[in-house]
Residue, then its C-alpha position, 0 to 999 in steps of 0.5 A: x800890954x798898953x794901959x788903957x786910961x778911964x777915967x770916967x768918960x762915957x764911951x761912944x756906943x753904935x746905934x746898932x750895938x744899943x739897940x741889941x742890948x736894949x732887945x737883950x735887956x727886953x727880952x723877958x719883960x712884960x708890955x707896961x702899956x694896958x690893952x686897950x678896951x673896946x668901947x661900949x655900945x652906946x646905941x639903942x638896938x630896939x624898935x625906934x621910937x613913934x612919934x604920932 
C-alpha cells in the first residue's frame, strides 16, 4: 500500500462536492436573517380636511 504524504497542504475541493457538504452542514440550522416587518400605514383613512 502507497504512503500517502500530507503534510498539511490544503487539498483541492469541487465546486460540487462544497456545495453538498455545506447543504448537509445546513440542514438543521435556522435563517440567521430576521423577517422583514410590513411597514406601518402612514396615511389618514378619514375624511380629508375642508379648507373653506
Amino acid at each position: 500500500m502507497a504512503q500517502i504524504n500530507n503534510n498539511g497542504a490544503a487539498r483541492s475541493v469541487s465546486t460540487q462536492d462544497f456545495n453538498e457538504r455545506v447543504k448537509r452542514a445546513l440542514v438543521d440550522k435556522h435563517d440567521p436573517q430576521p423577517k422583514a416587518k410590513a411597514a406601518p400605514r402612514r396615511f389618514r383613512t378619514g375624511a380629508p380636511n375642508t379648507a373653506d
